[in-house]
C-alpha positions as CSV (number, residue, x, y, z in Angstrom):
1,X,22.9,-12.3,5.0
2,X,20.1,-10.6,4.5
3,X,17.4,-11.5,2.7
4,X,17.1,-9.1,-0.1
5,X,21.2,-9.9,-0.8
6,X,20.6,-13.3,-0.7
7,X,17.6,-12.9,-3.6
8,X,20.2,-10.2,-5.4
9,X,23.0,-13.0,-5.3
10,X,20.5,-15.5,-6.6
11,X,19.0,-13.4,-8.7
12,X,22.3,-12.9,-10.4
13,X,23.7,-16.8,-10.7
14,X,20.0,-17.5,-12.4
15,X,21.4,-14.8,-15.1
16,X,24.6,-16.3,-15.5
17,X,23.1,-19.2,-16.0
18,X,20.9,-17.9,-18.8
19,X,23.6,-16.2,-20.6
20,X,25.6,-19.5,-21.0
21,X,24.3,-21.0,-24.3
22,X,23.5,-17.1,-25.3
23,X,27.2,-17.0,-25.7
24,X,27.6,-20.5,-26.5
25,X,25.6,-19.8,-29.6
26,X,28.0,-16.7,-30.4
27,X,31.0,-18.6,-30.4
28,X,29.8,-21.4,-32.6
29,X,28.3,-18.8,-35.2
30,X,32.1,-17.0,-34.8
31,X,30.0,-14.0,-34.0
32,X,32.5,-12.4,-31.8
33,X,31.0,-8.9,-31.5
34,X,28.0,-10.6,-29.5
35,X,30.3,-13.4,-28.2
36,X,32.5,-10.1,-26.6
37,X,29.3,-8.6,-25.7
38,X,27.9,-11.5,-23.7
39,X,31.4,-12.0,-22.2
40,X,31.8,-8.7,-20.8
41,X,28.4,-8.7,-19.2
42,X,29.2,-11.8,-17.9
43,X,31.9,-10.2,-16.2
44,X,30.2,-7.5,-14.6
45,X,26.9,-9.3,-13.3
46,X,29.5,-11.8,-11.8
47,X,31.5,-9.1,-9.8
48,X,28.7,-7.8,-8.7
49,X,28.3,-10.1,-6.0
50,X,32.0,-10.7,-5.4
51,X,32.1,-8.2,-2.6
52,X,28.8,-9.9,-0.9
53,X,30.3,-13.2,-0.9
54,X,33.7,-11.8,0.4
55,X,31.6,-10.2,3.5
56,X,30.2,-13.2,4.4
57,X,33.2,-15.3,4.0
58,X,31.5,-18.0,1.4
59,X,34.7,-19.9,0.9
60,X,33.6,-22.4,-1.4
61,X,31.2,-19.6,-3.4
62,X,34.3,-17.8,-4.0
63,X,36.4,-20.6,-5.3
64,X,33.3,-21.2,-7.7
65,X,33.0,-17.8,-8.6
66,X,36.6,-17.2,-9.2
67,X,37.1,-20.2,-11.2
68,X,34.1,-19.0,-13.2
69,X,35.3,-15.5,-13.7
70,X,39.1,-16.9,-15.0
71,X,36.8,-18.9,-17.9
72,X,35.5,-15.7,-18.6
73,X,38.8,-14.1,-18.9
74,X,40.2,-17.1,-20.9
75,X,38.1,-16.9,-23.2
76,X,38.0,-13.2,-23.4
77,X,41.6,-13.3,-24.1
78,X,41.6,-16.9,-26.5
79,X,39.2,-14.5,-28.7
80,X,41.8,-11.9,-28.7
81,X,44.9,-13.5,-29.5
82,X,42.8,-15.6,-32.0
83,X,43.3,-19.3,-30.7
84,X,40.8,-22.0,-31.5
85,X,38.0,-22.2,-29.2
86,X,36.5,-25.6,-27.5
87,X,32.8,-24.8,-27.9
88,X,31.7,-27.9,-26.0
89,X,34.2,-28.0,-23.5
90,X,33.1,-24.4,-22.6
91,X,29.7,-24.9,-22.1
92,X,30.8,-28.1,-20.1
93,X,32.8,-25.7,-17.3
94,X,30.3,-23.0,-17.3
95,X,27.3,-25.0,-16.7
96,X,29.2,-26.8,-13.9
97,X,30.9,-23.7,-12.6
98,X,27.4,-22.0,-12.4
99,X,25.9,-25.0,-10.8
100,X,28.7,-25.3,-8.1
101,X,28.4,-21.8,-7.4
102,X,24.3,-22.2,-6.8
103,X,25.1,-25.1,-4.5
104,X,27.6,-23.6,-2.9
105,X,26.0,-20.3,-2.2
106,X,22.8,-21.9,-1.5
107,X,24.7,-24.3,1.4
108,X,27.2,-22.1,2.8
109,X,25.3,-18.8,3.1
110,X,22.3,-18.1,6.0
111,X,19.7,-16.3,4.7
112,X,18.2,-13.8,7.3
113,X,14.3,-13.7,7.4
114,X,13.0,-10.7,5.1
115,X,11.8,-8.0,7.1
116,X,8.5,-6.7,6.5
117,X,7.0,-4.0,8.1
118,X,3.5,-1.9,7.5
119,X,2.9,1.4,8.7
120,X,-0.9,3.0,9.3
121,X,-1.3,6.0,11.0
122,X,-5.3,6.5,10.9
123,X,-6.5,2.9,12.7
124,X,-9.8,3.9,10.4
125,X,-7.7,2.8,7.2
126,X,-6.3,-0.1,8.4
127,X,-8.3,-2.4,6.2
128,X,-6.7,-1.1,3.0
129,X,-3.8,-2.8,4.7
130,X,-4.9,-5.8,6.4
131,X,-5.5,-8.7,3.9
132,X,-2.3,-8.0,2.9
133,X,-0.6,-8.3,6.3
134,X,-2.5,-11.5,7.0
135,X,-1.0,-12.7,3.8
136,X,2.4,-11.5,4.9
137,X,2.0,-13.7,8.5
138,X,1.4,-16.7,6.7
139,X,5.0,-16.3,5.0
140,X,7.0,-18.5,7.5
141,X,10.0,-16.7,5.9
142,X,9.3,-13.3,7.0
143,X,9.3,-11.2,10.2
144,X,6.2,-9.2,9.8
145,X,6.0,-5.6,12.1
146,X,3.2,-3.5,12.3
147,X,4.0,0.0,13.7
148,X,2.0,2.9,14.2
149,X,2.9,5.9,12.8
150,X,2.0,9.2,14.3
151,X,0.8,12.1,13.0
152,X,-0.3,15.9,13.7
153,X,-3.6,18.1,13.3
154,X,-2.5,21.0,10.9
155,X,-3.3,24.4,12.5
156,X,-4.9,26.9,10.3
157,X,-1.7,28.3,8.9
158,X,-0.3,24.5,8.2
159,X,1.6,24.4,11.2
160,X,1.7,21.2,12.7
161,X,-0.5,21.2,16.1
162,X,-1.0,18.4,18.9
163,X,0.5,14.9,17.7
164,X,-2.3,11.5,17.7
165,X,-1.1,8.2,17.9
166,X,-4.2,5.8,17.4
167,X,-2.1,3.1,18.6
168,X,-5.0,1.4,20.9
169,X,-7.7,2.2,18.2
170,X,-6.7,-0.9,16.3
171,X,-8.2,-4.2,16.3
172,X,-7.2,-7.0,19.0
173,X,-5.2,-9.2,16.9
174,X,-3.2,-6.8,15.4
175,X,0.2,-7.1,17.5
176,X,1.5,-3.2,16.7
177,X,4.2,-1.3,18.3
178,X,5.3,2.4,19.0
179,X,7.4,4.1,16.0
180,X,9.7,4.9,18.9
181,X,10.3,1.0,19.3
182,X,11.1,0.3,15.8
183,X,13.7,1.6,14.3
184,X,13.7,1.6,9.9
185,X,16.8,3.5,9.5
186,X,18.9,0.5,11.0
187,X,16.6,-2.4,10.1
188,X,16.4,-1.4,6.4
189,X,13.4,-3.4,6.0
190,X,13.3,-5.2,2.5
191,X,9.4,-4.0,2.2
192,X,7.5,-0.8,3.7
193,X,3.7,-0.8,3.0
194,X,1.8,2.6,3.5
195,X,-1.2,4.0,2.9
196,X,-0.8,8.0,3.5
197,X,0.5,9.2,0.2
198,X,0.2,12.8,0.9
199,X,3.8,13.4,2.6
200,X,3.3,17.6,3.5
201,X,0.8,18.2,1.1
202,X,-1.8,17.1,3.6
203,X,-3.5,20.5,4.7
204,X,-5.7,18.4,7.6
205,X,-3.0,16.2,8.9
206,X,0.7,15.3,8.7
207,X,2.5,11.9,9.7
208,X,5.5,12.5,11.3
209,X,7.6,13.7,8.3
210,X,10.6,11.1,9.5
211,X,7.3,9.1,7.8
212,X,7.0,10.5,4.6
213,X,7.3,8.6,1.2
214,X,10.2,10.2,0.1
215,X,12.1,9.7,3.1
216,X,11.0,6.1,3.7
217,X,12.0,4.8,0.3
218,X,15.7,5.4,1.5
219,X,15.7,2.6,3.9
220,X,14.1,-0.1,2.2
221,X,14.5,-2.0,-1.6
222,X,10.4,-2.2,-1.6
223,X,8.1,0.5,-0.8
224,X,4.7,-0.4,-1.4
225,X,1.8,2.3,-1.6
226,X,-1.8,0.9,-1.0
227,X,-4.4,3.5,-1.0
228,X,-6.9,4.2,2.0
229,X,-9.8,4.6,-0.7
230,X,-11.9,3.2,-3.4
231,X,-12.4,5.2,-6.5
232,X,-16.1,5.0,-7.8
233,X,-15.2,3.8,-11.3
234,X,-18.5,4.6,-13.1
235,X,-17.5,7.9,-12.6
236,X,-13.7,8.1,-12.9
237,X,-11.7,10.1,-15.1
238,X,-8.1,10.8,-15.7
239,X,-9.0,14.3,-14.7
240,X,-11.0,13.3,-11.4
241,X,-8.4,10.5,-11.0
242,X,-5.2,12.9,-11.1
243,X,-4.9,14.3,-7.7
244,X,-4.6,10.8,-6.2
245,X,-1.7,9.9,-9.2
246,X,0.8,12.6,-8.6
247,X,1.1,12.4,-4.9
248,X,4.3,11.5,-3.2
249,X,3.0,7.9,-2.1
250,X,2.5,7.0,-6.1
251,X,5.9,9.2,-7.1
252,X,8.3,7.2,-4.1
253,X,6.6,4.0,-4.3
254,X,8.5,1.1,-5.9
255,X,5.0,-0.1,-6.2
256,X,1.3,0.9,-6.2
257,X,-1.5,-1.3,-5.8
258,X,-4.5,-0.5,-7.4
259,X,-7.9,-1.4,-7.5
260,X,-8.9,-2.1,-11.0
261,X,-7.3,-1.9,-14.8
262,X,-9.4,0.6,-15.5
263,X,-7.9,3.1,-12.2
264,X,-4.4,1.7,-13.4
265,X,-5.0,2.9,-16.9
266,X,-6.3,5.8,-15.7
267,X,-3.7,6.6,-13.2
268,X,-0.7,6.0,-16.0
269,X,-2.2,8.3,-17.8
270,X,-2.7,11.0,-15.7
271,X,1.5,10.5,-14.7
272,X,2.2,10.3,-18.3
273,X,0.0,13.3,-18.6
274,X,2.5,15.5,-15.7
275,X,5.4,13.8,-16.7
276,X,6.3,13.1,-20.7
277,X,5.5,9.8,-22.4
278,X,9.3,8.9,-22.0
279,X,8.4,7.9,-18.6
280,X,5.6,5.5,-19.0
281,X,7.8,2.6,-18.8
282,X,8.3,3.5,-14.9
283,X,4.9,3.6,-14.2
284,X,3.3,0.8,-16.5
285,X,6.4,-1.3,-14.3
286,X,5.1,0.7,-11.0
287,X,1.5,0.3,-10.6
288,X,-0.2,-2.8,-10.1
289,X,-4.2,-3.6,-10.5
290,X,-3.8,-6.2,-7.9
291,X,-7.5,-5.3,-6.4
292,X,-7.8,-3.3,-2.9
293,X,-7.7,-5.0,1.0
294,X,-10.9,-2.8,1.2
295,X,-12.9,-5.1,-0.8
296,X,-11.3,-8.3,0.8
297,X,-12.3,-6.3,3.7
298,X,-16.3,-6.4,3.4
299,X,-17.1,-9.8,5.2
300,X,-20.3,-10.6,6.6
301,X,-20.7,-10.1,10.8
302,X,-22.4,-11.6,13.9
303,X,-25.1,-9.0,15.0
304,X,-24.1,-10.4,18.4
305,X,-20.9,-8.9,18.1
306,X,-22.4,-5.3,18.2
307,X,-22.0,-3.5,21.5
308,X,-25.1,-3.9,23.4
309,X,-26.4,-0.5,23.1
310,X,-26.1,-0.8,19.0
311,X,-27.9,-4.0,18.9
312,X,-31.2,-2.4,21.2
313,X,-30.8,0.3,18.4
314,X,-31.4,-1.9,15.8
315,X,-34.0,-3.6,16.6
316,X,-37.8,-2.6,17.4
317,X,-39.8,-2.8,20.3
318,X,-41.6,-5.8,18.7
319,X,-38.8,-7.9,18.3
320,X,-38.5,-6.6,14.0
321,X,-35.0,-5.7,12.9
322,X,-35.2,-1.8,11.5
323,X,-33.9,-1.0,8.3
324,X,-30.4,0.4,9.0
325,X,-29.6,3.2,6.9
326,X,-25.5,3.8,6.3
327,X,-25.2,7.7,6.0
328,X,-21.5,8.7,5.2
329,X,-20.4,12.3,5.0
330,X,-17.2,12.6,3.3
331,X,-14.2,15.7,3.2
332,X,-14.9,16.6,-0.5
333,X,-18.7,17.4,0.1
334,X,-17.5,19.6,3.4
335,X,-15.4,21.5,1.5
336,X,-17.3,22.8,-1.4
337,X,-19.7,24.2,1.1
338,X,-18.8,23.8,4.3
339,X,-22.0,25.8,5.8
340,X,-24.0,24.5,3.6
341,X,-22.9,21.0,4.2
342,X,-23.6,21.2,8.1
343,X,-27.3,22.4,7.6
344,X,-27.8,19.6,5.6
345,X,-26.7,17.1,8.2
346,X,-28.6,19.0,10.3
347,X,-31.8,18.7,8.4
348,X,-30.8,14.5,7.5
349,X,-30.7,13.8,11.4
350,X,-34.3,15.7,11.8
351,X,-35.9,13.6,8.9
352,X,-34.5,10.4,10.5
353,X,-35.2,10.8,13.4
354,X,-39.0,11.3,12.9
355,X,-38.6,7.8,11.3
356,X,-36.5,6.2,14.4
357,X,-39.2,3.6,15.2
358,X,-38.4,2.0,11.9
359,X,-35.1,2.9,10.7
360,X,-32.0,2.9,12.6
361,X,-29.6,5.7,11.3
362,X,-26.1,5.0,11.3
363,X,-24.1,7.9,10.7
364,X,-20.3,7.2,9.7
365,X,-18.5,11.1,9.5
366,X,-15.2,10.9,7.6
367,X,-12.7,10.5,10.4
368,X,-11.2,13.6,9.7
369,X,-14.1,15.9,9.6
370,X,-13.7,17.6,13.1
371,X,-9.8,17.8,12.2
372,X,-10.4,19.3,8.6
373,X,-13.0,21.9,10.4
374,X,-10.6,22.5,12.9
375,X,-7.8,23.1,10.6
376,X,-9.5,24.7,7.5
377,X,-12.9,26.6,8.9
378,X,-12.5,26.9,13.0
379,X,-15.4,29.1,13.1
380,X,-17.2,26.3,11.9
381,X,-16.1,23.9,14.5
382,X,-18.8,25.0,17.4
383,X,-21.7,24.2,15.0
384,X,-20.2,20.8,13.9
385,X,-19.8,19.8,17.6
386,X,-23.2,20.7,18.7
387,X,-24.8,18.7,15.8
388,X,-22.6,15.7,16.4
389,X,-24.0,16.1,20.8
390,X,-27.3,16.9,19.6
391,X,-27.3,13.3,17.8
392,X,-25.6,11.7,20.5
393,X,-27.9,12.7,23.2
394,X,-31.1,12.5,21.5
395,X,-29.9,8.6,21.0
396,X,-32.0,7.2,18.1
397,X,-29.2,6.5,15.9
398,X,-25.5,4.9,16.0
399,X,-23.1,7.6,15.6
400,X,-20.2,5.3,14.6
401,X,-16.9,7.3,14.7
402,X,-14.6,3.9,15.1
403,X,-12.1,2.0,13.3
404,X,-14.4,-0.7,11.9
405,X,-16.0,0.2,8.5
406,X,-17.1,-3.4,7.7
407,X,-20.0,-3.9,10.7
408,X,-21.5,-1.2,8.9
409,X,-21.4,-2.3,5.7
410,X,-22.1,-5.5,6.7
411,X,-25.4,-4.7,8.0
412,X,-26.3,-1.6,5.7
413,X,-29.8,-2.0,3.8
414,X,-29.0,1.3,2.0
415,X,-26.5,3.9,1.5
416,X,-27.6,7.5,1.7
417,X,-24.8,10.2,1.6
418,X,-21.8,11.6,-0.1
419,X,-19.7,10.4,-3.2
420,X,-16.9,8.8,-1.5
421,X,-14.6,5.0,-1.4
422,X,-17.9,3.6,0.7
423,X,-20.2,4.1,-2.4
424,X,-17.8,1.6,-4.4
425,X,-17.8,-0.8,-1.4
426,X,-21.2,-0.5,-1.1
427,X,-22.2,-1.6,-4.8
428,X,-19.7,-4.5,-4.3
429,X,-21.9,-5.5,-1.6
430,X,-25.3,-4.7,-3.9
431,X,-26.5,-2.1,-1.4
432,X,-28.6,0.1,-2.7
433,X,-27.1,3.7,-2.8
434,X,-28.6,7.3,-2.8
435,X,-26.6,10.6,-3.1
436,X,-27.0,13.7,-1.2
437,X,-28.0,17.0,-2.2
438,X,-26.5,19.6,0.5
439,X,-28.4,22.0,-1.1
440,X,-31.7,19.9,-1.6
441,X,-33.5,20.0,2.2
């Protein structure tokens, strides 16, 4: 059986078993309306699992089950034709009914492992997903899958262009396999983890949309949406928080992991906000401040680890370690002023480079920048290409366009950039952190 039937038939004998001196307690009080009411939903949790144990041919569990359901029916009917009741003696046969059934069930029936299954599709974010998938290996009781998903570059006029699968980009250990070797529809996994929430309104990128929230949440009883990012909480609002709340990932997910209360609340209100107030049951149940795999993430590194040419970079002729400066330019700065953005890179790289004998730059461009250029401002896309070979050839910095955020941060004696989730990760670490002006030079 699998495993999410096998909790669902569990689930349900726990409840029967908790309902037993509910109507015990009806009877002897000769409240009948609740004794009725306690009967019938007795009734109806137990056949609820009659067809399961049928399926799998539980002989015993049926007997139990059966046997338990006639009490129910004798009683039912004892009430009705007003015969005296046997308090005792029922609680007596329903405790040990209930028990035999447990036992039975628990005996007779093989549970399958549950299936879990995680699906990235930029190998950049994997670390809002990893902690969580270590966790998940450690579950002897689970078969743990991690499949890349693959996505498109949106054209200009949203249609989808050339398809990426970052499949090699992602760390050694993590054992991943081709979408087209894993197949949810017939697996049914019993939990999906993500962390794109943006289904089609992505206008940079698109997973495959046989990946999108709302069709995934078809195939498994737990979809579970982590975000890629950090909020900067200082400066988080329901209004600036919104656009991340009513995407398709929160909307689809049976659960939402969050970073902190304070983005929870914020988050449940922003729903409650687009949706009524009669609906903040579902979220207040949905989302979940259970901390982000980003922080668990930020761990401290070997310098020896760095690739040769990084280490040389860091270090100055004299032997002295350089300051290394983490500049991040993020999506949301681009696209308030895209021009304006690229002359201040422009003018960033100059400055640091005059300072190269004593400060290592490390640039960290959001991994969609070329892709968003591409997509939303092509005529841009010349002038963002010669900056980033400029800066390659001139060779005084790290230009760090890989998966690994954490060297970085790691290693990073300040931040100087854009708002974005590294600011938040960054203050975690106590780095100290400085905000760009694009239109300061």
């Amino acid at each position: 059986m699998k495993y999410t039937k096998y909790q669902n038939v569990k689930t349900i004998v726990s409840l029967l078993q908790q309902m037993v001196p509910v109507l015990v307690l009806a009877l002897e009080n000769k409240n009948y309306q609740a004794a009725v009411k306690s009967l019938e939903e007795c009734y109806v949790a137990s056949n609820s699992i009659l067809d399961l144990l049928k399926a799998e041919n539980l002989g015993a569990s049926m007997q139990a089950l059966e046997s338990y359901q006639a009490i129910i029916s004798a009683i039912y009917l004892a009430m009705e034709t007003k015969k005296a009741l046997n308090v005792d003696k029922i609680n007596e046969q329903l405790v040990l009914l209930l028990d035999n059934l447990d036992n039975s069930f628990t005996k007779e029936c093989i549970c399958e492992k549950k299936e879990i299954v995680f699906m990235p599709y930029k190998a950049s974010m994997w670390d809002s997903l990893e902690s969580v998938w270590q966790a998940a290996c450690q579950d002897t009781k689970a078969n743990v899958t991690v499949v890349s998903v693959p996505y498109f570059d949106k054209n200009p006029d949203g249609s989808f262009g050339q398809m990426q699968d970052e499949i090699d980009l992602y760390p050694s250990y993590v054992n991943i396999v081709k979408a087209s070797e894993y197949n949810f529809e017939s697996i049914q996994p019993d939990m999906i983890f993500i962390h794109n929430p943006y289904d089609e309104y992505n206008t940079v990128t698109s997973v495959d949309p046989r990946f999108y929230a709302s069709n995934l949440k078809n195939y498994t009883n737990q979809l579970v949406y982590i975000p890629y990012f950090v909020l900067e909480e200082g400066i988080s609002n329901v209004d600036s928080v919104s656009h991340f709340a009513k995407t398709p990932g929160v909307i689809h997910a049976s659960k939402v992991i969050v970073q902190s209360s304070k983005i929870r609340k914020l988050y449940i209100e922003a729903l409650i906000r687009e949706f009524g107030v009669e609906t903040s049951q579902i979220w207040e149940e949905r989302i979940k401040d259970w901390g982000s795999p980003k922080f668990d993430a930020i761990h401290q590194i070997n310098e020896q680890e760095l690739d040769e040419t990084w280490y040389k970079k860091i270090y100055a002729k004299d032997g002295t370690r350089k300051k290394i400066i983490l500049y991040n330019t993020s999506l949301a700065a681009l696209l308030q002023n895209p021009k304006a953005m690229l002359q201040k890179i422009i003018h960033v790289l100059d400055e640091f480079e005059k300072r190269k004998e004593d400060i290592c730059l490390w640039w960290r461009p959001h991994p969609l920048m070329l892709s968003t250029l591409q997509s939303m401002h092509p005529y841009l896309v010349p002038m963002y290409q010669k900056i980033v070979d400029n800066y390659q050839t001139k060779n005084f910095g790290i230009y760090d366009d890989t998966a690994n955020l954490n060297r970085v941060i790691a290693l990073a004696d300040a931040y100087y950039g854009d708002h974005s989730s590294l600011v938040e990760l960054c203050e975690l670490k106590g780095i100290p952190i400085m905000i760009q002006d694009a239109y300061c030079m």
